[in-house]
N, CA, C, O and CB atoms as a CASP TS submission, in Angstrom:
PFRMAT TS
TARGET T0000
AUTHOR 0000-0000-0000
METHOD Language model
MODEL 1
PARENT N/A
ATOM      1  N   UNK     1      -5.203 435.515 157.141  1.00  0.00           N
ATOM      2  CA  UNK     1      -5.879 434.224 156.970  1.00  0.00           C
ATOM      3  C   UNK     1      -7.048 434.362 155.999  1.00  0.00           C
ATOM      4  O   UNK     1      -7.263 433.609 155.050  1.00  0.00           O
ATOM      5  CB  UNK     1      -6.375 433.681 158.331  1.00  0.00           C
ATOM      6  N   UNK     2      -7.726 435.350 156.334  1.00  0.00           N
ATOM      7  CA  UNK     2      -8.971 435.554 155.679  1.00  0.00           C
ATOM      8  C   UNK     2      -8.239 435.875 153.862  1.00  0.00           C
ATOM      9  O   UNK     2      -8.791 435.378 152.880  1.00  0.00           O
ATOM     10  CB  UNK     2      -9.982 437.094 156.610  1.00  0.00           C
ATOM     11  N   UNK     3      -7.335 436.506 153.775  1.00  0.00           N
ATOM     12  CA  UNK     3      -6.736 436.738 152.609  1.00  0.00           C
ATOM     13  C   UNK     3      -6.587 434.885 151.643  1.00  0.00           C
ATOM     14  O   UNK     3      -7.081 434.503 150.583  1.00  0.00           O
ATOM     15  CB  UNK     3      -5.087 437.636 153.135  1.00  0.00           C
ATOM     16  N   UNK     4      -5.716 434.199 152.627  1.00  0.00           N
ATOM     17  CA  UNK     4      -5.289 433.021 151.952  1.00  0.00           C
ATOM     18  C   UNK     4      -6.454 432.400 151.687  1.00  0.00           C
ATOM     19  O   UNK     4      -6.666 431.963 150.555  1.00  0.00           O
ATOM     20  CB  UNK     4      -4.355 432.162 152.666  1.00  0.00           C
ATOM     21  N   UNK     5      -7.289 432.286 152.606  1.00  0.00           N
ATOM     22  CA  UNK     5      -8.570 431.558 151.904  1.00  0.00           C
ATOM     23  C   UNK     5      -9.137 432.384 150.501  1.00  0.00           C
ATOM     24  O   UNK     5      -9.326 431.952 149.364  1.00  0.00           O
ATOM     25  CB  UNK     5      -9.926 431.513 153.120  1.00  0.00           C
ATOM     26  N   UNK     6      -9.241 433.152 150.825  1.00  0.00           N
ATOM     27  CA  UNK     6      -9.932 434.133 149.444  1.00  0.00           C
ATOM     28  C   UNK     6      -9.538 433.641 148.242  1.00  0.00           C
ATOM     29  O   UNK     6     -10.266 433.236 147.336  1.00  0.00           O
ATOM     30  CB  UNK     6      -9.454 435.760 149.337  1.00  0.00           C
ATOM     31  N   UNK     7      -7.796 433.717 148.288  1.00  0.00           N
ATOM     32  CA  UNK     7      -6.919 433.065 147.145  1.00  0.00           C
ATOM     33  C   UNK     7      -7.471 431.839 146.712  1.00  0.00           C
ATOM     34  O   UNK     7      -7.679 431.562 145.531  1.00  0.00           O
ATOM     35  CB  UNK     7      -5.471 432.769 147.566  1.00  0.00           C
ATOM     36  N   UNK     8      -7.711 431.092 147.699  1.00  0.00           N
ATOM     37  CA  UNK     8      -7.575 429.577 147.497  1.00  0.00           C
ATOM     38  C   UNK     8      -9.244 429.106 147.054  1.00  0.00           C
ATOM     39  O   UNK     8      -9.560 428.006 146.601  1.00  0.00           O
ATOM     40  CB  UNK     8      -6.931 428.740 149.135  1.00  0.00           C
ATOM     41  N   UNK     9      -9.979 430.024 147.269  1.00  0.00           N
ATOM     42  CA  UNK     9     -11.182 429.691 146.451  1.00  0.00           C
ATOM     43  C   UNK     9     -11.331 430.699 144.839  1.00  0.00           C
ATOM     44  O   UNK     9     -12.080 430.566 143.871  1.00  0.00           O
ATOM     45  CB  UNK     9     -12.578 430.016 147.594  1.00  0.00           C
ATOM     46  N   UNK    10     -10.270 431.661 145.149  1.00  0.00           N
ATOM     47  CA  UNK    10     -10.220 432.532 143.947  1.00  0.00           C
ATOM     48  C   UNK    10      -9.374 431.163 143.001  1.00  0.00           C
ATOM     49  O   UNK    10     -10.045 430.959 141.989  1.00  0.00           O
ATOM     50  CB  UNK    10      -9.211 434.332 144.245  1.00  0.00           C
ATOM     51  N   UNK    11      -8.678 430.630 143.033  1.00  0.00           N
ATOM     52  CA  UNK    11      -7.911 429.865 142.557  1.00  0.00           C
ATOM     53  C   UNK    11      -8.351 428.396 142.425  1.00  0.00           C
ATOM     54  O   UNK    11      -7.917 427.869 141.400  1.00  0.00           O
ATOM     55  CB  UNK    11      -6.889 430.043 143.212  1.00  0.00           C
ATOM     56  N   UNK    12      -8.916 427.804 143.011  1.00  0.00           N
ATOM     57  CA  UNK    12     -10.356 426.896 142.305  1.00  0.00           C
ATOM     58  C   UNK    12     -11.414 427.646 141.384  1.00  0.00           C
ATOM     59  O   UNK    12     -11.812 427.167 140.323  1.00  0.00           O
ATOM     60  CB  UNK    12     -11.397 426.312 143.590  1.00  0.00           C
ATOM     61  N   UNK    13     -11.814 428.826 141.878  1.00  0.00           N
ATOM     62  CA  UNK    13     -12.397 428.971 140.457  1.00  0.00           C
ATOM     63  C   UNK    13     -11.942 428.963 139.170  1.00  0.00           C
ATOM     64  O   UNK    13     -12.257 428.256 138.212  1.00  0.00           O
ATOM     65  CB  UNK    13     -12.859 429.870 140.381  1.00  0.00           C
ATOM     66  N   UNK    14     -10.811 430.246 139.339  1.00  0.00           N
ATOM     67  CA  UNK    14     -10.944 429.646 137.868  1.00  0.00           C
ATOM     68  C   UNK    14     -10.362 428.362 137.534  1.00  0.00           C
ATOM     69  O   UNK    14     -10.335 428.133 136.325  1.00  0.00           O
ATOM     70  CB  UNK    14     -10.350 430.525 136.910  1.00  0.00           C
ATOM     71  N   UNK    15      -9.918 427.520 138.247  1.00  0.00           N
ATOM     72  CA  UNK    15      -9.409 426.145 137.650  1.00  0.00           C
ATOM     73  C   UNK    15     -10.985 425.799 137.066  1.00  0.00           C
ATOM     74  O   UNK    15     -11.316 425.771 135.881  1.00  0.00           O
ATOM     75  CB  UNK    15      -8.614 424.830 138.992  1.00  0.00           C
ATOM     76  N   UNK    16     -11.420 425.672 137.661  1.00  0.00           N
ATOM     77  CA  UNK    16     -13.332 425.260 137.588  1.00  0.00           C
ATOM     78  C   UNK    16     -13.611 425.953 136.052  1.00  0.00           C
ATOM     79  O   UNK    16     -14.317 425.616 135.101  1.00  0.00           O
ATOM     80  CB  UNK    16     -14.664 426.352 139.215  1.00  0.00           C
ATOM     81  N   UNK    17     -12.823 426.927 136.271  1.00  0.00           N
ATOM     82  CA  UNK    17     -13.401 427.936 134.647  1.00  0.00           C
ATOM     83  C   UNK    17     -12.699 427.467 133.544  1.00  0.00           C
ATOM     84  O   UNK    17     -13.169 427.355 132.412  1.00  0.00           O
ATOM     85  CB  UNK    17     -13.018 429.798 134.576  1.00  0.00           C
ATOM     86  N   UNK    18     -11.253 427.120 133.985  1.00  0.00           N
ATOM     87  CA  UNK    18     -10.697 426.490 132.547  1.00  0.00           C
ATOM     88  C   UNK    18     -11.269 425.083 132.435  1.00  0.00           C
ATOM     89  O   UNK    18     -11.782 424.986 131.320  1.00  0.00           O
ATOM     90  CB  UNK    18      -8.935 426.376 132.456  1.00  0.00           C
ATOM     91  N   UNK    19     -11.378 424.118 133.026  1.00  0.00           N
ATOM     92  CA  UNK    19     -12.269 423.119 133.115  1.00  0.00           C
ATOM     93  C   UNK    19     -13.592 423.282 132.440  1.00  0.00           C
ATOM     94  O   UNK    19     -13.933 422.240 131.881  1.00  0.00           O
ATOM     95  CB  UNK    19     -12.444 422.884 134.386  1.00  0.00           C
ATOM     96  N   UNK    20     -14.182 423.962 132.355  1.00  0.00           N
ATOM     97  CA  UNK    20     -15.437 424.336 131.853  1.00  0.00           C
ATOM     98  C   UNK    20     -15.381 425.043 130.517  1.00  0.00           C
ATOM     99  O   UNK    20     -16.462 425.278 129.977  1.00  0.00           O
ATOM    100  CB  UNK    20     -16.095 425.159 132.819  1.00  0.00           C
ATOM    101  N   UNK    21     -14.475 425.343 130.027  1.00  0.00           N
ATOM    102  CA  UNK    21     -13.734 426.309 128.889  1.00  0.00           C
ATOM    103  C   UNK    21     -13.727 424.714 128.082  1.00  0.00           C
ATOM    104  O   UNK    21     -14.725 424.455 127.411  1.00  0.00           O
ATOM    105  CB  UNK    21     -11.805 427.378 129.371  1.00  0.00           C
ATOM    106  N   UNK    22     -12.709 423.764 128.148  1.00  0.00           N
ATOM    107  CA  UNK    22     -12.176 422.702 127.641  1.00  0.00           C
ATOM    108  C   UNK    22     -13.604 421.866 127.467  1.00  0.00           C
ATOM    109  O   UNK    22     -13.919 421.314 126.413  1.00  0.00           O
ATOM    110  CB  UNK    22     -10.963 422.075 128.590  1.00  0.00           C
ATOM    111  N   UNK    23     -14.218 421.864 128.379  1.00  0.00           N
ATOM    112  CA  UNK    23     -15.483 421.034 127.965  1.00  0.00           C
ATOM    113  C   UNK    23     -16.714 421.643 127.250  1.00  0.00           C
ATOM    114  O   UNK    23     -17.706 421.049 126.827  1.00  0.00           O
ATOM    115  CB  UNK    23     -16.028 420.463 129.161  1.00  0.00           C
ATOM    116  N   UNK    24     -16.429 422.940 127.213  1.00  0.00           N
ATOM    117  CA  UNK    24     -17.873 423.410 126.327  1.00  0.00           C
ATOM    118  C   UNK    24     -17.113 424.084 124.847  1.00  0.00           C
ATOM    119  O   UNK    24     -17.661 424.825 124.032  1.00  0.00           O
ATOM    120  CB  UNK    24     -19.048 424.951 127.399  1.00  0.00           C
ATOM    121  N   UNK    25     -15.945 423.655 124.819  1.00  0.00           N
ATOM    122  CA  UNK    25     -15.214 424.185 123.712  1.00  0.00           C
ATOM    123  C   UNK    25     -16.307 424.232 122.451  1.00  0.00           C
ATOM    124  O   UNK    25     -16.811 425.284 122.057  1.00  0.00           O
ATOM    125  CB  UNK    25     -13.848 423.218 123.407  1.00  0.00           C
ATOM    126  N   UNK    26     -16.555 423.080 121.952  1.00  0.00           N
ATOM    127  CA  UNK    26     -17.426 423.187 121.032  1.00  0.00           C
ATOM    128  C   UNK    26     -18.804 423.499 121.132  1.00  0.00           C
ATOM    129  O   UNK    26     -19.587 423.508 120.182  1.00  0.00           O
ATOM    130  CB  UNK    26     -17.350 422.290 120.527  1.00  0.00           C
ATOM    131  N   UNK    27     -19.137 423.813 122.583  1.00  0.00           N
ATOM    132  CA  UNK    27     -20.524 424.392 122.107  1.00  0.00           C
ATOM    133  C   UNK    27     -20.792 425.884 122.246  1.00  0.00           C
ATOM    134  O   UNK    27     -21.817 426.472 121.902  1.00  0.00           O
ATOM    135  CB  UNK    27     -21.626 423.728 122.877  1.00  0.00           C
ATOM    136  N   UNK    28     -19.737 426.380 122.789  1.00  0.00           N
ATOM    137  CA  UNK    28     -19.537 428.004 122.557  1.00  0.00           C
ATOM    138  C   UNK    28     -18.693 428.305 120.685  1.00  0.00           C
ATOM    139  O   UNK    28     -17.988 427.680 119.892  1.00  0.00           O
ATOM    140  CB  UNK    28     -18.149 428.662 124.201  1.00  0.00           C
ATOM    141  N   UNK    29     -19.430 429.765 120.802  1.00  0.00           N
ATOM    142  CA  UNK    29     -18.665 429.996 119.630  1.00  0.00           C
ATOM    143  C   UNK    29     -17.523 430.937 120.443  1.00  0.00           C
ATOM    144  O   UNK    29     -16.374 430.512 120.313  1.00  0.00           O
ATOM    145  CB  UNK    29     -19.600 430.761 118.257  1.00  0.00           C
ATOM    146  N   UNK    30     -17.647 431.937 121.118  1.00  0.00           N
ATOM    147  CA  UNK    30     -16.549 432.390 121.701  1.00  0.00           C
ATOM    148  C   UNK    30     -15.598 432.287 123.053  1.00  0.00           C
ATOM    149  O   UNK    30     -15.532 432.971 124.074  1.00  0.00           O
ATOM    150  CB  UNK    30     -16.831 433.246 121.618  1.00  0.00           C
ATOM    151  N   UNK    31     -14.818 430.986 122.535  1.00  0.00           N
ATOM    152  CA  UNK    31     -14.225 430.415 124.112  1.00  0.00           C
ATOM    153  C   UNK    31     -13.104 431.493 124.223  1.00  0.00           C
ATOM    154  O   UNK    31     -12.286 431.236 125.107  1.00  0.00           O
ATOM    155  CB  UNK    31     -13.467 428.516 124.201  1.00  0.00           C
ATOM    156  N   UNK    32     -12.917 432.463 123.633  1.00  0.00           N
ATOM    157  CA  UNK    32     -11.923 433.227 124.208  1.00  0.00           C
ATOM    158  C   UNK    32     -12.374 434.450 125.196  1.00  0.00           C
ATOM    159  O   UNK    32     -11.669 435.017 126.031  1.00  0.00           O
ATOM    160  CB  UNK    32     -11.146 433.724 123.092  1.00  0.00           C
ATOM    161  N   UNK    33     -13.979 434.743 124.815  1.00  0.00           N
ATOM    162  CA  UNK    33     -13.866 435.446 126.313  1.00  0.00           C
ATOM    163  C   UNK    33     -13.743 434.699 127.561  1.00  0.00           C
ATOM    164  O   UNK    33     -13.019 435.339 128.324  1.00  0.00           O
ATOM    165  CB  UNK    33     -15.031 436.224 126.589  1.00  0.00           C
ATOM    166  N   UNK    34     -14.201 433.474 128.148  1.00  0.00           N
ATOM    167  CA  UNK    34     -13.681 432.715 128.911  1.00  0.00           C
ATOM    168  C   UNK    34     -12.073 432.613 129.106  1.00  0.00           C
ATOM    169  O   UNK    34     -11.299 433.140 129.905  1.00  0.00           O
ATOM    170  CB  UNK    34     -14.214 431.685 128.559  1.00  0.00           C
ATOM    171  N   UNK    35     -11.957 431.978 128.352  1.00  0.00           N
ATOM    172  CA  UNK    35     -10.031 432.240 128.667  1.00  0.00           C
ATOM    173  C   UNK    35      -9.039 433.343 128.594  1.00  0.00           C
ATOM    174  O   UNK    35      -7.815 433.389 128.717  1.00  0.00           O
ATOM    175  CB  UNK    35      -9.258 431.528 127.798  1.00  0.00           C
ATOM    176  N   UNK    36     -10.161 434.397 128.304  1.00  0.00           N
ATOM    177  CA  UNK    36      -9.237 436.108 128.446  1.00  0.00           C
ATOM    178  C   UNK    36      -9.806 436.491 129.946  1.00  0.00           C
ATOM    179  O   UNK    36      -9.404 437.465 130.582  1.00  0.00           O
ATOM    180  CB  UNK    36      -9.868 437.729 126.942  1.00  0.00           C
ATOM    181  N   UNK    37     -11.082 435.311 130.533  1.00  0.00           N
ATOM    182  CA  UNK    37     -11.287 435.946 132.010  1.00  0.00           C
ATOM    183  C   UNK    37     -10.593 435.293 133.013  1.00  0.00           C
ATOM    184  O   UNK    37     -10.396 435.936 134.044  1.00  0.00           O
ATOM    185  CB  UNK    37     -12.711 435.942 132.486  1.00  0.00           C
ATOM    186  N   UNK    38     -10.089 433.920 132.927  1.00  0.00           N
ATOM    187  CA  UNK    38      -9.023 432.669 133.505  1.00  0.00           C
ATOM    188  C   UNK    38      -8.147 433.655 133.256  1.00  0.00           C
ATOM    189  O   UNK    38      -7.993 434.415 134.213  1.00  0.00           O
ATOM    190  CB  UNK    38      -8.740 430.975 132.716  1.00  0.00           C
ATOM    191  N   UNK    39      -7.722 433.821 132.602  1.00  0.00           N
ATOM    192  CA  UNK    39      -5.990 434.928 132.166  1.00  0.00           C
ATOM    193  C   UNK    39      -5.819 435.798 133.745  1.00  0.00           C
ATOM    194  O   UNK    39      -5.200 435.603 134.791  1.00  0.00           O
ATOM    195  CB  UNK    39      -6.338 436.722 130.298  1.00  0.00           C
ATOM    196  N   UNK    40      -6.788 436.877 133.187  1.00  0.00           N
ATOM    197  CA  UNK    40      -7.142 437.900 134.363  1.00  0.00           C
ATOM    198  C   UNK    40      -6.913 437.865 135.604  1.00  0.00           C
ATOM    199  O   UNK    40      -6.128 438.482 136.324  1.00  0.00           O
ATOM    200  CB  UNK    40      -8.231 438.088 134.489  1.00  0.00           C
ATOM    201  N   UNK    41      -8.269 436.472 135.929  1.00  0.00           N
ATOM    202  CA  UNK    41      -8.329 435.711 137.410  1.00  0.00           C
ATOM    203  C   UNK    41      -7.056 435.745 137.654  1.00  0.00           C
ATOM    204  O   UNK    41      -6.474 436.543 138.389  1.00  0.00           O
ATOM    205  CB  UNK    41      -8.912 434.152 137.557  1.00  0.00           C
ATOM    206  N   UNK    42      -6.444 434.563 136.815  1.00  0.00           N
ATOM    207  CA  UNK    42      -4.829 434.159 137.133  1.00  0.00           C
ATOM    208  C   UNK    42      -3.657 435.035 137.348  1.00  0.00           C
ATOM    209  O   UNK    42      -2.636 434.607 137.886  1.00  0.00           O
ATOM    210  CB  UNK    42      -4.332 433.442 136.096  1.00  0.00           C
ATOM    211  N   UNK    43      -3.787 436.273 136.932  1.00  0.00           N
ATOM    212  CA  UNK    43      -2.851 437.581 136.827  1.00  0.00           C
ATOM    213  C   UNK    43      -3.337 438.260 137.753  1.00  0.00           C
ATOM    214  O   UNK    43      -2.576 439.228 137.760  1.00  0.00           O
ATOM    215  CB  UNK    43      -2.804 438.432 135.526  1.00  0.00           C
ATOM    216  N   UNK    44      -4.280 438.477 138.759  1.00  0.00           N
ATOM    217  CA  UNK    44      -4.938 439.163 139.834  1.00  0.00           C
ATOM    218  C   UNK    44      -4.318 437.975 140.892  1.00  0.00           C
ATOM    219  O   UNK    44      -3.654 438.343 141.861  1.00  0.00           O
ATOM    220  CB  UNK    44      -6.815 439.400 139.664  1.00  0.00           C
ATOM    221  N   UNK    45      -4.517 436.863 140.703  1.00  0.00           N
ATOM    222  CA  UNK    45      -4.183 435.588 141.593  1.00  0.00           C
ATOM    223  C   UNK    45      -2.589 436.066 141.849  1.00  0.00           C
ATOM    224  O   UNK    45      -2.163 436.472 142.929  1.00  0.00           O
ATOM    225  CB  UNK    45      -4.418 433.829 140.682  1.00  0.00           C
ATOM    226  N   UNK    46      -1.937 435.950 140.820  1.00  0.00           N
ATOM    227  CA  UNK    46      -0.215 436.079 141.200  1.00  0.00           C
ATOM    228  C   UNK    46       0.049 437.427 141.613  1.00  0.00           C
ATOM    229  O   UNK    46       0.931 437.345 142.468  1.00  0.00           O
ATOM    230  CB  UNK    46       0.887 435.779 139.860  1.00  0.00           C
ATOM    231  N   UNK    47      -0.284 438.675 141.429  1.00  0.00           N
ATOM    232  CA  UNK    47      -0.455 440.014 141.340  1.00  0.00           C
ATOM    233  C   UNK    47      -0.855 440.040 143.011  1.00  0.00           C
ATOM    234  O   UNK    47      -0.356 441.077 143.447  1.00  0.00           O
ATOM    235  CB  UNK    47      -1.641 440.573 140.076  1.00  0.00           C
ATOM    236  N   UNK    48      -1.346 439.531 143.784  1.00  0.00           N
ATOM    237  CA  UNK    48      -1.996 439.525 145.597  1.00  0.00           C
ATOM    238  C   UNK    48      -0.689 438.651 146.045  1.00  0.00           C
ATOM    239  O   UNK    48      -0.061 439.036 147.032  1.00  0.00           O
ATOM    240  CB  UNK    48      -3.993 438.444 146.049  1.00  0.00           C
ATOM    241  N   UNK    49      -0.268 437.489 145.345  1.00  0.00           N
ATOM    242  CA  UNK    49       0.540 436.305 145.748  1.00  0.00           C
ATOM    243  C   UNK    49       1.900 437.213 146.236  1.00  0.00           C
ATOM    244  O   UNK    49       2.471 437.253 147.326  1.00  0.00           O
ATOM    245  CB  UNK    49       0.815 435.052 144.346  1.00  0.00           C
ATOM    246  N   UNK    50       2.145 437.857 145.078  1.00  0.00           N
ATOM    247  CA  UNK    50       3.295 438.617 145.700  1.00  0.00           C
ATOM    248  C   UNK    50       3.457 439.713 146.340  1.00  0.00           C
ATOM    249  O   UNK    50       4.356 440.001 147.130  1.00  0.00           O
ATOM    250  CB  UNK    50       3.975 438.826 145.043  1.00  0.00           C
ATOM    251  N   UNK    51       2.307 440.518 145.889  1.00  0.00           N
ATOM    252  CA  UNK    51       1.895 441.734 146.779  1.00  0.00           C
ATOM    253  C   UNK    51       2.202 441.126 148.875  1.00  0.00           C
ATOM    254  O   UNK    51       2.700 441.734 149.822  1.00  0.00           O
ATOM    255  CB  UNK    51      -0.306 442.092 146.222  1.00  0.00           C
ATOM    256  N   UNK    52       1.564 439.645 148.746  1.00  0.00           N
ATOM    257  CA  UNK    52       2.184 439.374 150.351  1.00  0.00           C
ATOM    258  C   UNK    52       3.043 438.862 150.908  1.00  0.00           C
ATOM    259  O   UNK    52       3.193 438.780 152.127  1.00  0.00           O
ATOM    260  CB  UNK    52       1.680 438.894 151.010  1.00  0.00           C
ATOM    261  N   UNK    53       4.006 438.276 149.701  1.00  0.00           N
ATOM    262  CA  UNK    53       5.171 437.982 149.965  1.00  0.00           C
ATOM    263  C   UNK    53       5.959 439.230 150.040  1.00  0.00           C
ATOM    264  O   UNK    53       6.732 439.315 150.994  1.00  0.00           O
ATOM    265  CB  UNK    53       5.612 437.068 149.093  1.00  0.00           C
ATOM    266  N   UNK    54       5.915 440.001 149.384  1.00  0.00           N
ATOM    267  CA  UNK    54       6.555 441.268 149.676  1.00  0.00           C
ATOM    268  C   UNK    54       6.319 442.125 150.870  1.00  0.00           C
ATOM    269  O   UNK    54       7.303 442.781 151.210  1.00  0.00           O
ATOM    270  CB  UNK    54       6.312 442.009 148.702  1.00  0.00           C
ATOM    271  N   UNK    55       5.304 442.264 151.542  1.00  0.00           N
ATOM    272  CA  UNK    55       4.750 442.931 152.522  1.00  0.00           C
ATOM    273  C   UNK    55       5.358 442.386 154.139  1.00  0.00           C
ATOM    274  O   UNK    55       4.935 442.915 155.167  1.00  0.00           O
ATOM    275  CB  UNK    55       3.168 442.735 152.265  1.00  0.00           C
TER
END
């Protein structure tokens, strides 16, 4: 339980982060470290997802 919640606020964040990526697009000069850290999040996110479906 304690796992699924974890996910599920790990997984609003970064929604929260690409959201925040799209709106400060132009006032950052480098929006790709932001969206190389959403990537990550998101690949750690699916990377646990199945780690407990498998288990």
């Amino acid at each position: 339980l304690k796992c699924a919640i974890y996910m599920g606020l790990n997984q609003k964040f970064a929604y929260e982060k690409v959201g925040n990526v799209w709106q400060n697009r132009g006032k950052t000069e480098k929006p790709w470290k932001e969206s190389a850290f959403v990537a990550t999040t998101a690949t750690l996110h699916l990377l646990m997802r199945l780690t407990l479906l498998l288990s």
